[in-house]
N, C-alpha and C positions, 0 to 999 in steps of 0.2 A: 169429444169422442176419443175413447183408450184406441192406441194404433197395436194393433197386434201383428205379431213377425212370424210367419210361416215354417219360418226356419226351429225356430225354439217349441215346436209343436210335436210331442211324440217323440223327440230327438235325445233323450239326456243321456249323459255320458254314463256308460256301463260296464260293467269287467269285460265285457269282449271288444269294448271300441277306447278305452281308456288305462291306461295305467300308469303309474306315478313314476316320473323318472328320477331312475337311481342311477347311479354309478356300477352299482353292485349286479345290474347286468348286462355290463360287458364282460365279467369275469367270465357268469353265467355260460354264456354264448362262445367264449374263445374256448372253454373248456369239452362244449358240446361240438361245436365244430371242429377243432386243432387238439385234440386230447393227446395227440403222442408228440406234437411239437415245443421243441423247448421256451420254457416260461420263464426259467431261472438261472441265471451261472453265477454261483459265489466260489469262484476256485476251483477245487476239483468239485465240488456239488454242483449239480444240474437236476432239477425238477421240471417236467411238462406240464402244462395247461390240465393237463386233467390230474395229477398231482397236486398243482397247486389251487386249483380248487378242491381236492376235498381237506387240504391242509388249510382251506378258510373254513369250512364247513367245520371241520373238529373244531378250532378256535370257537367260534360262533357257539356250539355247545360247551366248550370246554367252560368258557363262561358265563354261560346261564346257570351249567350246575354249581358255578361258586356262588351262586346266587346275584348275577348282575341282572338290574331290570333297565326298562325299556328309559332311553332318554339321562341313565347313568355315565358317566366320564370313566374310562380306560386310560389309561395314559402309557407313553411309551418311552424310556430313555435310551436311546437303542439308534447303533449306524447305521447306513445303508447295506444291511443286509436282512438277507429273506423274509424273518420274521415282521418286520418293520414294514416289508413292503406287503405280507401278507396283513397284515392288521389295517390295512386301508379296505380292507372286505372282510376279514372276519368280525373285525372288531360292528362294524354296522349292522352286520347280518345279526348279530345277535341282539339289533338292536338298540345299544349303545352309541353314546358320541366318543372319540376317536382323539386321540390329542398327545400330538407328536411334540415331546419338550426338545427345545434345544439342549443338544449334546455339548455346546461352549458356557453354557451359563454355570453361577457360581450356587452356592448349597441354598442362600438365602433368596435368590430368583426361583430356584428351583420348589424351594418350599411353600414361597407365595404362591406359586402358580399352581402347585398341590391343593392347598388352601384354598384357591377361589375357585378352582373348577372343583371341587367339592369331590375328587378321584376318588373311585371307591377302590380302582386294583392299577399295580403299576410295573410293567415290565420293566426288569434292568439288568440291559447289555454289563457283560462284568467288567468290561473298561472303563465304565462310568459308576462303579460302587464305591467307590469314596466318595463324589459327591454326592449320590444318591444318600450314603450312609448317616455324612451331615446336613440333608435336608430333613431326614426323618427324623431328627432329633428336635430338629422345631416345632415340631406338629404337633398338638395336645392330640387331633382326633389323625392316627393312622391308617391309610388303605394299606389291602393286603399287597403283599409284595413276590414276584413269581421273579424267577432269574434266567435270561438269555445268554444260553452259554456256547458263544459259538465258537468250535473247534480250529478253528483258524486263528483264533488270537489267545494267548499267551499274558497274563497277568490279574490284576483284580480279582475280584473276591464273588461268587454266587450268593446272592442275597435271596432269603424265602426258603419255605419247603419243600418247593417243589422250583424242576425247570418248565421252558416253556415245551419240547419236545416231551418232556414227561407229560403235562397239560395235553395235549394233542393226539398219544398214543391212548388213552384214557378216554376218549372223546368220542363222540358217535359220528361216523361218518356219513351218515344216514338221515343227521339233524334236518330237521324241517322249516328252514328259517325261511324269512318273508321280509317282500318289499318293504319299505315304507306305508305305509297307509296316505300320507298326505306328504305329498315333497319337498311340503315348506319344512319337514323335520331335520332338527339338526340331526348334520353328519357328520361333521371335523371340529374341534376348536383349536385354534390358532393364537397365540399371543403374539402381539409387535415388540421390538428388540427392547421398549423401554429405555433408550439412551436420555430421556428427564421421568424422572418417577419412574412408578410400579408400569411396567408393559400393561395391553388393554387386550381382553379374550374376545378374540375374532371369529365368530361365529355362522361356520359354512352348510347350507342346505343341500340335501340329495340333488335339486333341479339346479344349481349352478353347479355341483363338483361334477355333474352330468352332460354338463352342455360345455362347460369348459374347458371337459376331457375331450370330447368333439374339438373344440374349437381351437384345440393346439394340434390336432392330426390338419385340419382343414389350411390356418395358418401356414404351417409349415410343410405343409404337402409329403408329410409321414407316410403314406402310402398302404401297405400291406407289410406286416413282419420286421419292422424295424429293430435294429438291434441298438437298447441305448442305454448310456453306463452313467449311473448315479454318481455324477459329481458334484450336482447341487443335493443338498441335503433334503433327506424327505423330511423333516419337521419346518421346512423354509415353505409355509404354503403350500404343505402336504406335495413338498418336490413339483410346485406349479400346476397340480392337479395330473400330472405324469402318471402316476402309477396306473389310474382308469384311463390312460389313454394308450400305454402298452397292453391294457389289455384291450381295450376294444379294437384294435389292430392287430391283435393277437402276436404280439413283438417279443423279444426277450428283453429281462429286465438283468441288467450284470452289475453286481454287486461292487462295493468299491468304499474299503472302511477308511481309508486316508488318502486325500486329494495330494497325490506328488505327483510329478512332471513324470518320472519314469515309470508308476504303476496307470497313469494314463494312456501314455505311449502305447506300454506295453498292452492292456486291455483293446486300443482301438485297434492293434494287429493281433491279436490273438484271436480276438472275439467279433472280427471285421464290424467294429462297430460304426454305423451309419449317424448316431444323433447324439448329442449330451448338450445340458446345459451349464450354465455358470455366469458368476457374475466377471468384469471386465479385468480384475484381478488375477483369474485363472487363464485367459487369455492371455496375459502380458505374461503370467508364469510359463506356458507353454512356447509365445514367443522366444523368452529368454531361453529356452533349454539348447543345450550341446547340439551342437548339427547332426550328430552321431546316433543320435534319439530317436531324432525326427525319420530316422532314413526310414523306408520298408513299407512304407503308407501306399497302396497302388489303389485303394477304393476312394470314394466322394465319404466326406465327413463333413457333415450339417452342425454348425454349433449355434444355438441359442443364448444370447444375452441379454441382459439387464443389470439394474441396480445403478447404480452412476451412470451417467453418457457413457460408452467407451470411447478410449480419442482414436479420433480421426487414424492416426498412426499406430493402432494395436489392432483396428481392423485390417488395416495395410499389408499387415509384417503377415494374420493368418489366412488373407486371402493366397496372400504371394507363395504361400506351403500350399496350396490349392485346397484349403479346410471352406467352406460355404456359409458364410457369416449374417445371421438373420437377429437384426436388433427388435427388440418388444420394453417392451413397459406396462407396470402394473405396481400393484400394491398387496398387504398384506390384506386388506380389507374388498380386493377385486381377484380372489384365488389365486394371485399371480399374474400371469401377461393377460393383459386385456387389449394393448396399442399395440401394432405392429407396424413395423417400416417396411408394408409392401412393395414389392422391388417392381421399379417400369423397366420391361426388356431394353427400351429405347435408352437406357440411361448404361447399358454396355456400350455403348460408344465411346462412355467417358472416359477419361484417366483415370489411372487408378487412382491417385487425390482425391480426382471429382468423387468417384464413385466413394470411397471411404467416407468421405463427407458426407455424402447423400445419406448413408448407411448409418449416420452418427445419429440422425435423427429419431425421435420415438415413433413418428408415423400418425397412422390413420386408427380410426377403430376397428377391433375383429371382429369376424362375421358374426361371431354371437353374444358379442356386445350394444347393445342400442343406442350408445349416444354418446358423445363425446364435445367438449371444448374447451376454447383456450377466452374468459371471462373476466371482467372486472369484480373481483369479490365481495363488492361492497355493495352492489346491484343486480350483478349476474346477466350484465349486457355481453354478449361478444364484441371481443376485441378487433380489430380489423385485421384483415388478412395479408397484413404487410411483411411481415417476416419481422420487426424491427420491436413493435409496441408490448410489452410482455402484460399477461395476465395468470392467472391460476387456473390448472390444468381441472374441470371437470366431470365426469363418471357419473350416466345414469345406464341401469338395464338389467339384461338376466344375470351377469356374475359380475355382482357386486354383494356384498356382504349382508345377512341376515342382521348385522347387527353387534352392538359390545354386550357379551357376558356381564346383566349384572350391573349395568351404567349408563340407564334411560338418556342419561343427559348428553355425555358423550355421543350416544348416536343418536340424538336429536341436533348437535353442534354440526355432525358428519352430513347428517342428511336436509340440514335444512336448504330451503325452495327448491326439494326439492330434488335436489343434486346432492353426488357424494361429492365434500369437499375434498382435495388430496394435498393442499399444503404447496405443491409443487410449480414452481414458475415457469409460464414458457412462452417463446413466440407463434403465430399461427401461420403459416407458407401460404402463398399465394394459391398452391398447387391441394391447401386441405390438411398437407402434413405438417403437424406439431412437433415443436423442439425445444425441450428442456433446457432454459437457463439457468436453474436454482432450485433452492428448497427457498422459501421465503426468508427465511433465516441466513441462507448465506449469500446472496445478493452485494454485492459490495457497493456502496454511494459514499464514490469521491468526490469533492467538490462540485456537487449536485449530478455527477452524472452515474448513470447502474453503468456496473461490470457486473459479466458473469464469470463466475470462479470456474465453472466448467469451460469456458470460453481459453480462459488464458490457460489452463492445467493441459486443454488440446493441445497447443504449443508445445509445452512445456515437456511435452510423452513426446513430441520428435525432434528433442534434442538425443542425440546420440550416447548420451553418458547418465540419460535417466531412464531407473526402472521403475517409479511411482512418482506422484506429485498429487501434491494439493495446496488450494489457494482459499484464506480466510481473510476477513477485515481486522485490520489492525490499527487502532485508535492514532488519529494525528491530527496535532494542533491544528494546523492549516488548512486542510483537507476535509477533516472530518475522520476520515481512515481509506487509509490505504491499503493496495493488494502486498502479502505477506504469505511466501511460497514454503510449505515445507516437502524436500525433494530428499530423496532416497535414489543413490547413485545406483550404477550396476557395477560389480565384481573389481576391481583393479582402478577404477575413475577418480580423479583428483578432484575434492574441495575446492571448487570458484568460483564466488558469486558473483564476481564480474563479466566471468563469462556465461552464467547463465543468464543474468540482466542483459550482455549484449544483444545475447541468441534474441529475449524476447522483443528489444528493440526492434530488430530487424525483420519481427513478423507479426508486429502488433500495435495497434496506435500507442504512443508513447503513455496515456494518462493510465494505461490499461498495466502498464509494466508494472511487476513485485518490485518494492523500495525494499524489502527486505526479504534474504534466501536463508531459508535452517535445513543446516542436513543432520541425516540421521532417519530411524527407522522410524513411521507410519505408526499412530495405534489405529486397532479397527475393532467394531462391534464382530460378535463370535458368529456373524454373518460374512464377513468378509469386509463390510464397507467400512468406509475412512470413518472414524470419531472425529468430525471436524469441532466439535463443543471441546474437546481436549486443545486443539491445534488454537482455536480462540481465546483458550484460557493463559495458552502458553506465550500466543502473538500478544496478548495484553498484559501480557508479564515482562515479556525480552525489552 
């Protein structure tokens, strides 16, 4: 006998009980609701919510009548200014998928990544027209080329016939664009930094850049009107899904073409900015800045991080400035943060140490993540909840990735039993919350035992005379390999590796100590993070 369900009777979902979630309206809504309130400061430019929506609405037309169709690639080479941030709505409204290139990458990253997302039109900021210039010269088949020429910067060269403010005044403001139809459509593509091979196109849907813009206001308890300044980049995981969440909070969005310590400063007091993100880099930049800088701050400034651990000691130094320090973790294939290190009020009791600590952690899943753990990879048991036993960090649910551009296999490798794989080493707390000991890759096994290189680098950031560090395996007869540190002093600091080997003596089990110290400057991917596959090449060389 067929069981029949009461509920699925007469019930189907219909335009008045259903509609496909986008990103694209919370623009909608901040515009309808907050139309004279400010949406945008780049400098002296200021545009409101109801400005900057109908300057998505022209874009949205401006590029249907170049002729783009539905599910075509836009691309963008362009800073954190307006345009860039308008293109996370116009560019879908029109239809299109959305695909913000890295502004550090070189002409031949740049051209592959033309190449495979198949770009039919490509904005370029004119600071980045030389490499724009030499990527277009690889390309047999050329998109059309439009030029962002923003008045505030000084140099490079306007590429195309037209600018983008030409494109827009030109434009119907009246355009009649529309949802998605289905919200499994792509919205954003994304490529990963590619530090082995060709980077991979990461492919983000309306329902996760949807929910994930929710789920960084809910996280982080963003509230109503936040004012937050782009210091992570918007082609870094479409700015962590940021852009749709200043708008569904209807917040100001403040522009910011170079990450320096004193145009930060200066923006969080000009423009009493409440939030900004960044990786642990920017952090330790801001730490180091002149005390002179710092003065004048009288509001609460919420910072977000990820990317490496941060140590223990760079959270320390921006709580003690009274900045409010909220650690997450994600990936380029999970929109950006998906973990968070929800804070227990009960753990202000602690010391600052303790607390820093606690805070070092990636945390729990966020509320609009579904599933999360720390697993043996080779069966996908969880690991036990000892803090001590490391496995590979886990990701199933609504923002995780659509999938790789174009490379069945690859996200069949990502997604099998199941789970997205992330590569990433960590131990499980007793308490739930996960913490990162590794990339698999850099794991150090000496004499049969793991060290984590983030482990010992935490040390290594509160010695008093370092302003970066990092720890790789370095090949030895005896051992197998050992931990091999390379440190980047601060300003005035003496060359000594003995004193930096003592320091870690004496906060570290001895097996755990770097048998060898290299100074000198850091490379990093044009994300900010360390090239540790350089630092490996270099330790198996010295």
């Amino acid at each position: 006998m067929q069981h029949y369900n009461i509920y699925e009777m007469g019930l189907d979902a219909n335009p008045a009980n259903y509609t496909a979630l986008s990103p694209i309206s919370y623009l909608q809504r901040a515009a309808f609701v907050y139309p004279q309130r400010t949406a945008q400061i780049h400098q002296d430019t200021t545009y409101t919510w109801g400005e900057t929506y109908e300057r998505c609405v022209r874009l949205a037309s401006g590029l249907k009548a170049l002729g783009i169709q539905h599910g075509e690639t836009v691309s963008f080479l362009c800073a954190n200014i307006p345009p860039m941030f308008e293109a996370h709505f116009g560019v879908p409204m029109s239809g299109a998928v959305l695909n913000a290139i890295n502004t550090r990458l070189d002409a031949e990253a740049v051209a592959f990544i033309l190449q495979h997302a198949e770009t039919r039109i490509l904005f370029v900021d004119r600071e980045f027209s030389d490499v724009a210039s030499k990527a277009l010269k690889l390309l047999a088949v050329k998109p059309l080329i439009i030029a962002v020429d923003d008045p505030y910067f000084d140099g490079g060269e306007l590429l195309g016939e037209q600018t983008y403010e030409q494109l827009l005044e030109k434009s119907d403001p009246d355009f009649a664009w529309e949802l998605p139809e289905n919200e499994w459509q792509a919205v954003t593509l994304n490529y990963t930094s590619g530090t082995t091979g060709n980077p991979k196109g990461v492919v983000y849907h309306h329902r996760g850049a949807y929910l994930n813009a929710a789920n960084n206001i809910i996280s982080w308890d963003m509230g109503k009107h936040p004012a937050y300044l782009w210091i992570l980049p918007l082609f870094h995981c479409n700015g962590w899904c940021f852009p749709w969440s200043i708008a569904a909070a209807a917040g100001v969005s403040v522009s910011l073409r170079h990450v320096r310590a004193d145009a930060i400063y200066g923006a969080i007091k000009d423009h009493k900015v409440s939030h900004f993100c960044g990786a642990p880099i920017v952090l330790n930049m801001l730490n180091n800045a002149p005390a002179e800088m710092k003065e004048g701050i009288e509001h609460q400034v919420n910072a977000m991080v990820a990317g490496a651990a941060p140590p223990a000691a760079v959270i320390e130094g921006m709580e003690a400035m009274g900045f409010k320090v909220t650690h997450v973790y994600g990936l380029t294939e999970t929109y950006g943060p998906c973990v968070v290190c929800e804070w227990d009020e009960a753990w202000n009791e602690r010391t600052p140490g303790e607390r820093a600590a606690l805070k070092a952690r990636q945390g729990v899943k966020s509320p609009m993540q579904q599933d999360l753990m720390v697993a043996d990879p080779d069966n996908l048991q969880p690991v036990a909840r000892d803090g001590e036993t490391i496995g590979e960090i886990f990701i199933r649910g609504n923002i995780v990735m659509k999938g790789y551009l174009k490379n069945p296999r690859a996200s069949e490798e990502a997604f099998a039993g199941d789970w997205f794989h992330t590569g990433d080493l960590a131990v499980w707390h007793e308490d739930g919350y996960i913490e990162i000991k590794d990339r698999s890759k850099d794991i150090i096994i000496s004499g049969g035992e793991n060290i984590s290189s983030i482990e010992v680098e935490d040390i290594l950031y509160r010695h008093p005379d370092v302003e970066e560090a990092a720890v790789v395996a370095k090949p030895d007869e005896k051992w197998g390999e050992t931990p091999c540190a390379f440190v980047k002093l601060k300003p005035g600091a003496e060359e000594d590796a003995a004193a930096i080997m003592d320091f870690c003596r004496a906060n570290m089990a001895h097996f755990k100590i770097p048998r060898h110290v290299v100074f000198g400057d850091l490379p990093k991917t044009s994300t900010g993070k360390i090239q540790k596959f350089i630092l490996r090449a270099q330790a198996k060389e010295s």
